[in-house]
MDAnalysis code that builds the backbone (N, CA, C; Angstrom):
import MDAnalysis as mda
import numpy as np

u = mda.Universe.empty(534, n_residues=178, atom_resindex=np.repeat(np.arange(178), 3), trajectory=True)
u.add_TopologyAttr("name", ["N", "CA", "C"] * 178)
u.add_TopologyAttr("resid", np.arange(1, 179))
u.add_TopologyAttr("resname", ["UNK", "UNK", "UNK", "UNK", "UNK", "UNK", "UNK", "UNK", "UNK", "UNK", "UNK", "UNK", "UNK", "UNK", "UNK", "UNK", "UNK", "UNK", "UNK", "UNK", "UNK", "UNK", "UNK", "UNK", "UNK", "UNK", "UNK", "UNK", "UNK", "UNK", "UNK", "UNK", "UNK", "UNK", "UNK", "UNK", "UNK", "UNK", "UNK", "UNK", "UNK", "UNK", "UNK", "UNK", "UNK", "UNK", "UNK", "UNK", "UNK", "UNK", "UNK", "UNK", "UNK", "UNK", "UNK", "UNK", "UNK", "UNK", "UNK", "UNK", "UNK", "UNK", "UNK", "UNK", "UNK", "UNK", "UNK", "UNK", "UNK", "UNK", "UNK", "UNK", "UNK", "UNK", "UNK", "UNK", "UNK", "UNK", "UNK", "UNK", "UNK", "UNK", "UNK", "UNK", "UNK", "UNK", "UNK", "UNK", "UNK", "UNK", "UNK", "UNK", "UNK", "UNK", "UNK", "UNK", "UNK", "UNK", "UNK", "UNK", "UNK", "UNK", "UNK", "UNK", "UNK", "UNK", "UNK", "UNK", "UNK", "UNK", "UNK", "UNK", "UNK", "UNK", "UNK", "UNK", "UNK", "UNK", "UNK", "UNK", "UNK", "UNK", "UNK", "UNK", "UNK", "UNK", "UNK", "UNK", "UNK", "UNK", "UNK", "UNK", "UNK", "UNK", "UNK", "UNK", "UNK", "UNK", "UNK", "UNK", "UNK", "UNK", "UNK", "UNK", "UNK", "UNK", "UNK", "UNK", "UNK", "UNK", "UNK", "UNK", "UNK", "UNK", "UNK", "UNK", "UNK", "UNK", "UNK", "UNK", "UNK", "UNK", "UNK", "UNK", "UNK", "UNK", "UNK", "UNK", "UNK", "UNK", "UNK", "UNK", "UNK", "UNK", "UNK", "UNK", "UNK", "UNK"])
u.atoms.positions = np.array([
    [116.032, 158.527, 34.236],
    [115.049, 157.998, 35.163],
    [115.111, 158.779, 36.443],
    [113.916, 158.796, 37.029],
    [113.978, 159.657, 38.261],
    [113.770, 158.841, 39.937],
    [114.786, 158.328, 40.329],
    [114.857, 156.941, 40.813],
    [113.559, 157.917, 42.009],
    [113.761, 159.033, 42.692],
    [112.872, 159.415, 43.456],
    [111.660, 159.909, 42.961],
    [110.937, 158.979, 42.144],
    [109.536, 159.586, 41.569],
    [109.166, 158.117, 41.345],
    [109.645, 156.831, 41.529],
    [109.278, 155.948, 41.080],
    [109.856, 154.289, 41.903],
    [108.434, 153.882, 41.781],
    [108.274, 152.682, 43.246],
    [109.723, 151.897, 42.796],
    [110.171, 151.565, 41.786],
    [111.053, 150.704, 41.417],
    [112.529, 151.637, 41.551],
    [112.723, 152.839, 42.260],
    [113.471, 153.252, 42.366],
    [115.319, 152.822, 43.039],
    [115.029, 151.846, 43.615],
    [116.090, 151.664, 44.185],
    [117.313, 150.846, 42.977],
    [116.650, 150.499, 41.933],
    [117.702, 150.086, 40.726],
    [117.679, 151.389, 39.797],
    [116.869, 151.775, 39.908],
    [116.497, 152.711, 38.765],
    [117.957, 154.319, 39.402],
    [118.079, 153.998, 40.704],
    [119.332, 154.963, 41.271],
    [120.695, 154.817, 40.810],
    [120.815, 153.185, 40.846],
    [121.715, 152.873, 40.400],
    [122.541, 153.166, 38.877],
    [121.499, 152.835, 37.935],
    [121.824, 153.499, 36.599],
    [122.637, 154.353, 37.093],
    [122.328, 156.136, 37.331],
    [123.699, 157.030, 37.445],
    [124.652, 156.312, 37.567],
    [124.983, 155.349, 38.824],
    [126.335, 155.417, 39.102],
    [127.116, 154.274, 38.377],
    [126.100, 153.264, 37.603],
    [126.935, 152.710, 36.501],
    [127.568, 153.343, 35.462],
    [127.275, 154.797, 35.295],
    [127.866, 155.392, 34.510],
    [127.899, 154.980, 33.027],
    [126.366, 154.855, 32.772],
    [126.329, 154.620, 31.345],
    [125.392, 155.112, 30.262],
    [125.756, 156.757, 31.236],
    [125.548, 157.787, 29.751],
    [123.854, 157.840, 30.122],
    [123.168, 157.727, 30.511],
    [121.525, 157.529, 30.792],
    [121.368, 158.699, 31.933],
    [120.682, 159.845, 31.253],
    [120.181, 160.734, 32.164],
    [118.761, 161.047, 32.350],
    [118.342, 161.565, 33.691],
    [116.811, 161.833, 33.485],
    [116.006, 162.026, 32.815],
    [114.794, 161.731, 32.676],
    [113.894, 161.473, 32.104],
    [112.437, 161.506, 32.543],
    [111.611, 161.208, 31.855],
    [109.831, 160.740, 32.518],
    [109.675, 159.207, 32.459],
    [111.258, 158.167, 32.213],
    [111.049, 157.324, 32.454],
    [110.929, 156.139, 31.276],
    [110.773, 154.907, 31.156],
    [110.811, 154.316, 30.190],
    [109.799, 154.613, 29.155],
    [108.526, 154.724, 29.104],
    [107.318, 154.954, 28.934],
    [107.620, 156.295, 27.998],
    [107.993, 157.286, 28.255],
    [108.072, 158.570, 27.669],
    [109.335, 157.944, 26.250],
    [110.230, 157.419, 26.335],
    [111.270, 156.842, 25.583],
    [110.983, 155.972, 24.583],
    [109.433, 155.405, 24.751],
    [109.067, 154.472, 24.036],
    [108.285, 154.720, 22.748],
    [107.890, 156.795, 23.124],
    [106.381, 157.003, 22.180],
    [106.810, 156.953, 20.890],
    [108.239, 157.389, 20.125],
    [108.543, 157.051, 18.995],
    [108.158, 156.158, 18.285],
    [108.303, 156.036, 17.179],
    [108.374, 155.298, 15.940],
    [109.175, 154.068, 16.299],
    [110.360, 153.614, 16.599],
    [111.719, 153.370, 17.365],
    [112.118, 153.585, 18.419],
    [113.016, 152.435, 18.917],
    [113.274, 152.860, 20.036],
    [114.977, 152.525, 20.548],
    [115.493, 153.569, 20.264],
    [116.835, 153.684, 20.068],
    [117.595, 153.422, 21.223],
    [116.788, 153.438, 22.346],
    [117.499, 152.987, 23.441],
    [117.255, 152.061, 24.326],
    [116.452, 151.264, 23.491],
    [116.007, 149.731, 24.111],
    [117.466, 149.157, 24.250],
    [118.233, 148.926, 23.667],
    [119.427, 148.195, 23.648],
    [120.138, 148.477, 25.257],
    [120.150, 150.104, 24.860],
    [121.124, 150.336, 26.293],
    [120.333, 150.006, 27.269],
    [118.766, 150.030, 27.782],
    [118.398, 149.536, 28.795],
    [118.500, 148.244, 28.740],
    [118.354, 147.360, 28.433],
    [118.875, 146.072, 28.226],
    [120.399, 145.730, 28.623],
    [120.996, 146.402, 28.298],
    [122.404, 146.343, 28.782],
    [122.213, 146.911, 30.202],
    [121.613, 147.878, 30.816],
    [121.542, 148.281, 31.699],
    [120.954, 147.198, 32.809],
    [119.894, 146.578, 32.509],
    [119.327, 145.684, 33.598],
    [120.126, 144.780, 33.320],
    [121.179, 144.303, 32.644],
    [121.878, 143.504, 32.193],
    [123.275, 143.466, 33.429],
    [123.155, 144.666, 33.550],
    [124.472, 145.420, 34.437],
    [123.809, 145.145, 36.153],
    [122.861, 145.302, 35.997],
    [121.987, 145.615, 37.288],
    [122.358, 144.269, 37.976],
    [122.346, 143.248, 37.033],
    [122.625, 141.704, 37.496],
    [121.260, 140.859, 37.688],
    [120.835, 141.665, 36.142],
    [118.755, 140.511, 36.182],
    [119.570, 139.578, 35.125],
    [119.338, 138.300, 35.804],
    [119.430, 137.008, 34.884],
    [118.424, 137.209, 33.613],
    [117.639, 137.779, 33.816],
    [116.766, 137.764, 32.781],
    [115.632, 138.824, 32.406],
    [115.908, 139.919, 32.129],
    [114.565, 140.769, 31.764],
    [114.739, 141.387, 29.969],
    [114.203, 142.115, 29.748],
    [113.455, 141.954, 28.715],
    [113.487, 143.871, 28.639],
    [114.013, 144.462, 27.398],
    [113.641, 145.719, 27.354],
    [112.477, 145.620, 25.909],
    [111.327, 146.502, 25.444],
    [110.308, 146.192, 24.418],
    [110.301, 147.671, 23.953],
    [110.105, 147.208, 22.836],
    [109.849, 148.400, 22.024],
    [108.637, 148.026, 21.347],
    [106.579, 148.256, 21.354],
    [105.935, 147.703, 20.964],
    [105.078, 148.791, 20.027],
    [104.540, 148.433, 18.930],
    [104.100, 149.284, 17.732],
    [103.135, 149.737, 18.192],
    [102.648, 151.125, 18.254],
    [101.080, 151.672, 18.165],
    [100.424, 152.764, 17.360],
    [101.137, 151.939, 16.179],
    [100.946, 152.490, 14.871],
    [100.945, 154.029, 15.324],
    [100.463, 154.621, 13.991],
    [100.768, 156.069, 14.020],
    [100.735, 156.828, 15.439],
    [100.420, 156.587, 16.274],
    [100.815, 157.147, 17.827],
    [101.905, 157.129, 18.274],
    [102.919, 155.767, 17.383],
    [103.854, 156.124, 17.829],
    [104.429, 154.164, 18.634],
    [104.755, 154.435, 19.734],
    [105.448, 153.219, 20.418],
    [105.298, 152.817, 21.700],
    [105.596, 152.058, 22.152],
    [104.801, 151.853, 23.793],
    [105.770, 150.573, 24.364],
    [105.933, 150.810, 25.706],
    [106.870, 150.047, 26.390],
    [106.432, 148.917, 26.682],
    [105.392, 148.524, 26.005],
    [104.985, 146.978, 26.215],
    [104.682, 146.369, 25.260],
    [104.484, 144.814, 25.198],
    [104.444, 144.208, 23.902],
    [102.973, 144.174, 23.253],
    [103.098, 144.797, 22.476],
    [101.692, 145.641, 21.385],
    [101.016, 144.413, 20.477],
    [100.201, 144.560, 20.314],
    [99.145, 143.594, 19.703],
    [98.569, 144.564, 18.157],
    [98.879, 145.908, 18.215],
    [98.521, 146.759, 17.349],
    [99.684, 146.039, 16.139],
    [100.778, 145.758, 16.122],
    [101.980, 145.372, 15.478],
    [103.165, 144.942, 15.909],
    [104.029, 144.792, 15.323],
    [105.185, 143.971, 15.261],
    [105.964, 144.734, 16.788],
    [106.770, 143.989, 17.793],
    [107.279, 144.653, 19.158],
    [108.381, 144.155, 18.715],
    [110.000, 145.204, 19.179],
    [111.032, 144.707, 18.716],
    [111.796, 144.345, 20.269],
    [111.834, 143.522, 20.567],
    [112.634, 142.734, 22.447],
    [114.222, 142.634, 21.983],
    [114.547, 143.339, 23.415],
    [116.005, 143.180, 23.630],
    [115.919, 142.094, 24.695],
    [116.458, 140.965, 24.445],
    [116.838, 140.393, 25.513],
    [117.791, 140.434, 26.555],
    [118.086, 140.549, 27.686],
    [119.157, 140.397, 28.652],
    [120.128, 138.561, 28.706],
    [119.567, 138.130, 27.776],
    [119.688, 136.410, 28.151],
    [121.006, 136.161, 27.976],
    [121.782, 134.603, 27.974],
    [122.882, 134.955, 27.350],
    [122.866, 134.866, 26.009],
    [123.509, 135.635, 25.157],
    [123.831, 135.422, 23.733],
    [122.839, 136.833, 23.409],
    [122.333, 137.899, 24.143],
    [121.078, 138.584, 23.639],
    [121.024, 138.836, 22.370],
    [119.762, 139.224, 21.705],
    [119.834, 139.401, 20.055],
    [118.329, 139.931, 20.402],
    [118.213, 141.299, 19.542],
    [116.973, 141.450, 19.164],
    [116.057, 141.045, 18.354],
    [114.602, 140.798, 18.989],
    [114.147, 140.074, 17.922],
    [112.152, 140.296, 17.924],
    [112.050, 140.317, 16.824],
    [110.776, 141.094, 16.839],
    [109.730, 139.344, 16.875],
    [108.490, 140.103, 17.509],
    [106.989, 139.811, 18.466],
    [106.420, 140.050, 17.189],
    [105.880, 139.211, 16.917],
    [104.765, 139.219, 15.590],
    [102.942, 138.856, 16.547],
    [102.333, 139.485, 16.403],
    [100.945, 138.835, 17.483],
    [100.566, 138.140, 16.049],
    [100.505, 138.042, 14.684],
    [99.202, 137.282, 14.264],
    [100.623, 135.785, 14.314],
    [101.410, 135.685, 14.343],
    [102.349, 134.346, 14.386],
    [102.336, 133.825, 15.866],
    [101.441, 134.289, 16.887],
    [100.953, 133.907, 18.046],
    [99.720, 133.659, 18.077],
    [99.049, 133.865, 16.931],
    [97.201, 133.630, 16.712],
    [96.908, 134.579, 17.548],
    [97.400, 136.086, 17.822],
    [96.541, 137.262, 18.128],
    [96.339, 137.870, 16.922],
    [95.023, 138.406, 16.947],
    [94.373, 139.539, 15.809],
    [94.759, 140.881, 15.752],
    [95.508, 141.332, 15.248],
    [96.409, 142.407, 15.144],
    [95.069, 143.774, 15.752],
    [95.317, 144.513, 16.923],
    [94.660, 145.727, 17.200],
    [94.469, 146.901, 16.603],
    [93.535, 147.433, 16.590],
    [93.614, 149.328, 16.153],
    [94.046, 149.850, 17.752],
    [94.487, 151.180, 17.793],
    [94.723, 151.635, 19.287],
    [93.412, 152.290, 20.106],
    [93.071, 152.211, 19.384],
    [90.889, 152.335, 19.515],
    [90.417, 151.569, 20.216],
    [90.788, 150.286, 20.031],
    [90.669, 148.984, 20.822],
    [90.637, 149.199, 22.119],
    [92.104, 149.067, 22.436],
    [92.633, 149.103, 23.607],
    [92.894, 150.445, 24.639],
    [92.330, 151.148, 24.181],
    [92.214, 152.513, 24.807],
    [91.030, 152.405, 26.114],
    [91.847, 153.052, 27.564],
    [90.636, 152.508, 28.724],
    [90.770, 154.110, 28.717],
    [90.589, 154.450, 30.204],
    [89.805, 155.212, 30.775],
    [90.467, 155.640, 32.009],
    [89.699, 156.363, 33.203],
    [89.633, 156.849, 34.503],
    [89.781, 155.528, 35.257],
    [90.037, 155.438, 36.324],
    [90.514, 154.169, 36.727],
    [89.211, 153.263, 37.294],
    [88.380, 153.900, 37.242],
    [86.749, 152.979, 37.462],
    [86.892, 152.529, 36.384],
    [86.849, 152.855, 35.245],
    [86.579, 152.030, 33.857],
    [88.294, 151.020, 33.871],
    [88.756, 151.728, 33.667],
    [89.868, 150.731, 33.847],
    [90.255, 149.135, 34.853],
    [89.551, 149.699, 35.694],
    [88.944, 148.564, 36.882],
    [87.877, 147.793, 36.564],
    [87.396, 148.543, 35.546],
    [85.975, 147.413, 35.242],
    [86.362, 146.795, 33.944],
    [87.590, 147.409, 32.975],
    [88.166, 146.583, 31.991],
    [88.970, 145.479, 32.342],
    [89.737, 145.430, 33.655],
    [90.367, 144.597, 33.813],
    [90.017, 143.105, 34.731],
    [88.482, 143.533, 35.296],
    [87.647, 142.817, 35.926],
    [86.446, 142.105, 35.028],
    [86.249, 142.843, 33.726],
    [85.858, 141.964, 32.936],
    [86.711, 141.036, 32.411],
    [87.724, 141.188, 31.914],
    [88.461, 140.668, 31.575],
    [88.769, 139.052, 31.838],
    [89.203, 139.250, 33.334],
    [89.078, 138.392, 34.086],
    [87.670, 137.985, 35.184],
    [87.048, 138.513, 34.766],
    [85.436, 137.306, 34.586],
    [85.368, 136.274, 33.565],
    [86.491, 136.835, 32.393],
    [85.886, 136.171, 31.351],
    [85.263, 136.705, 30.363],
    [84.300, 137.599, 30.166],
    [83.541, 138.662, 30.179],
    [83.978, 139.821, 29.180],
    [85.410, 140.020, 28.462],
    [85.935, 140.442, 27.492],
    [86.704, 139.266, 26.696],
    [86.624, 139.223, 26.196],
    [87.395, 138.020, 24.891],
    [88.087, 138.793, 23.380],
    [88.199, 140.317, 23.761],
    [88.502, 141.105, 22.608],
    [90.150, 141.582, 22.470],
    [89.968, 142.233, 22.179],
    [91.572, 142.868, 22.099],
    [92.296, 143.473, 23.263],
    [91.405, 143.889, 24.064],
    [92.306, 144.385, 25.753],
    [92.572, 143.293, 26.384],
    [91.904, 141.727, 25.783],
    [92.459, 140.718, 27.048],
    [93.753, 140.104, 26.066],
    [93.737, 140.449, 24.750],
    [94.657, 140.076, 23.527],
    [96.257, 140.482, 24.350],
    [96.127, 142.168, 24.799],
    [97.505, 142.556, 24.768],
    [97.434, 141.976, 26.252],
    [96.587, 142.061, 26.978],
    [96.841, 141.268, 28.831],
    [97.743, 140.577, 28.720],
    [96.987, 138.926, 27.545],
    [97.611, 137.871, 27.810],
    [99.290, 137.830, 27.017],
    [99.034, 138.418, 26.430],
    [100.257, 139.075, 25.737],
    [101.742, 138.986, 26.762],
    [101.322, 140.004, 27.488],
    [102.319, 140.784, 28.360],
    [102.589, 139.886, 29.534],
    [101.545, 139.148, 29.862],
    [101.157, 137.920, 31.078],
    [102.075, 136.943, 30.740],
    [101.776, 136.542, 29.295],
    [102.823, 135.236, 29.042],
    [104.352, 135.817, 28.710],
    [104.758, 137.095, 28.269],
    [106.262, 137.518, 28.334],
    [106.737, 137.381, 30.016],
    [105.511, 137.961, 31.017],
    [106.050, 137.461, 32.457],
    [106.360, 136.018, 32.897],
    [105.625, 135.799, 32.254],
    [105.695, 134.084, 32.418],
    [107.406, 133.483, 31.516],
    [107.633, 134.065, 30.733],
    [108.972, 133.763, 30.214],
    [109.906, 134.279, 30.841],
    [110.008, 135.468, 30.930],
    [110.816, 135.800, 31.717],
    [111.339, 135.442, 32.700],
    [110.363, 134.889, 33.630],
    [110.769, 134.352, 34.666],
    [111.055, 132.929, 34.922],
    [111.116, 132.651, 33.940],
    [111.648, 130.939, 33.247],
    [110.353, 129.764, 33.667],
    [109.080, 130.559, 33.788],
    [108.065, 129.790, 34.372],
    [107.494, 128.770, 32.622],
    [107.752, 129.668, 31.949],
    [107.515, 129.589, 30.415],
    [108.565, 129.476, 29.369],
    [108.714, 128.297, 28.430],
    [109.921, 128.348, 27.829],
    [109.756, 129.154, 26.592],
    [108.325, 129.926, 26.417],
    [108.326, 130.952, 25.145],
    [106.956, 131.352, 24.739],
    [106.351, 132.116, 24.271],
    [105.611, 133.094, 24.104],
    [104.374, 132.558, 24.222],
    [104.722, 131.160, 23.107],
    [103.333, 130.301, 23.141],
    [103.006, 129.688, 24.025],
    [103.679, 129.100, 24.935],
    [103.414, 128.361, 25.938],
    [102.332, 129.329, 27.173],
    [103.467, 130.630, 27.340],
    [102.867, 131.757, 27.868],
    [101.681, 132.390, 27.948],
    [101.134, 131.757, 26.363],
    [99.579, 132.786, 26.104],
    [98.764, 131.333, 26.374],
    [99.356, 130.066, 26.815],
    [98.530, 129.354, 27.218],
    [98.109, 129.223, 28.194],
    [99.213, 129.287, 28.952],
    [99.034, 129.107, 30.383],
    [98.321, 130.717, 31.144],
    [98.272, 131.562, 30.284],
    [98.030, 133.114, 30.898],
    [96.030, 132.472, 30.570],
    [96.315, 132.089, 29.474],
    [94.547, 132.047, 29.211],
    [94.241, 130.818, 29.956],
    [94.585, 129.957, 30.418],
    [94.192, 128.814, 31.350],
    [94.025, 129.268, 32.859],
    [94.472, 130.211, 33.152],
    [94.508, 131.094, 34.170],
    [93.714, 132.089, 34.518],
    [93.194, 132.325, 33.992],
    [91.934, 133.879, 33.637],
    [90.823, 132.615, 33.541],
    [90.565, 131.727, 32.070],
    [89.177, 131.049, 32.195],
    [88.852, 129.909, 33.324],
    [89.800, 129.879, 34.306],
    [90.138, 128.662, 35.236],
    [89.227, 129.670, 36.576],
    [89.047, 131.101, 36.337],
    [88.921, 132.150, 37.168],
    [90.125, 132.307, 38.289],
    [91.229, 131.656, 38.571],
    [92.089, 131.825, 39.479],
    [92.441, 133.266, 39.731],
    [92.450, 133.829, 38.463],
    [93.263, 135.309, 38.828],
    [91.985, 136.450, 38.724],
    [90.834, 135.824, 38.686],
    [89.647, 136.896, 39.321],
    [89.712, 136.340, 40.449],
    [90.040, 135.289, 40.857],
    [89.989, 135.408, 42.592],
    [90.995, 135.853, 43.687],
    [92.620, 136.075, 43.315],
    [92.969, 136.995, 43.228],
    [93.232, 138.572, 43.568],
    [92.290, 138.750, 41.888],
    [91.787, 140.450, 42.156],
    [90.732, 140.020, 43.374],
    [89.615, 139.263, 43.534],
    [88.643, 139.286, 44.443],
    [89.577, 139.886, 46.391],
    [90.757, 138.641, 46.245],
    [91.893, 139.009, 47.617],
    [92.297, 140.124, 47.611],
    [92.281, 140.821, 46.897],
    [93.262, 142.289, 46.897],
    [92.071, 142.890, 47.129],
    [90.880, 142.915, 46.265],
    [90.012, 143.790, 46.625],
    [89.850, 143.976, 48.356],
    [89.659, 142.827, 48.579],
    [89.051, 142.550, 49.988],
    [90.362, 142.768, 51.452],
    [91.267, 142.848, 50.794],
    [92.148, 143.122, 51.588],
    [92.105, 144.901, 51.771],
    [91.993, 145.162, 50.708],
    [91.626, 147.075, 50.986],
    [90.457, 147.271, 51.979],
])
């Protein structure tokens, strides 16, 4: 990791000096494009070390492309937990009532389109597979942070939240704050 190339840098420094074998890189993201992901474990142990009560390293399927550091809707995501007792354990989306993705789907754009995917979204206004992996990733935040006691609860409260419009209003504050 390149603690000086990246906003989250000030843990990401630390790694070196825990001394656990983890050298530079392009970062989690670049580690993830495999098939597998062989070093989900040690980051997990690593934020584990860092002293997060609770985070979450992912290894998520995007089919023949390969792998992606977030939890995938294309297929099965394999989570390291930091919790106590951790155990890996794989993210099924159709055993969450998501419709399994092509990476066709979810493929955006330049950041105007990307801004207008994520603003439809939260209009309401997409109901397809890019708001599939949103709420996805929305309700793992929501667990994580013990707001949610598990995945399902997560994709409820993430979609009660978006059709409630709370979190287009929100984006509306941020906009308007620029």
């Amino acid at each position: 990791w390149r603690s000086q190339k990246h906003a989250g840098g000030r843990d990401e420094g630390r790694v070196q000096e825990a001394g656990l074998g983890v050298r530079g890189g392009g970062g989690v993201g670049s580690l993830a494009r495999s098939g597998r992901c062989t070093v989900c474990p040690v980051f997990a142990d690593i934020l584990k070390r860092l002293g997060r009560e609770r985070a979450w390293a992912v290894h998520g399927s995007a089919g023949e492309a390969g792998g992606m550091d977030e939890l995938s809707t294309i297929g099965d995501t394999t989570l390291f937990d930091t919790a106590p007792n951790p155990v890996s354990s794989p993210v099924q989306p159709g055993s969450l009532g998501i419709k399994p993705a092509e990476i066709s789907e979810l493929q955006g754009g330049e950041a105007t389109e990307n801004g207008e995917i994520i603003t439809a979204i939260l209009e309401g206004n997409d109901k397809g597979p890019k708001r599939d992996i949103v709420m996805l990733n929305c309700a793992a935040g929501l667990v994580i942070t013990g707001l949610e006691p598990d995945l399902q609860a997560g994709l409820a409260r993430a979609n009660e939240v978006i059709d409630s419009g709370a979190a287009l209003e929100v984006l509306r504050k941020w906009q308007n704050f620029s």
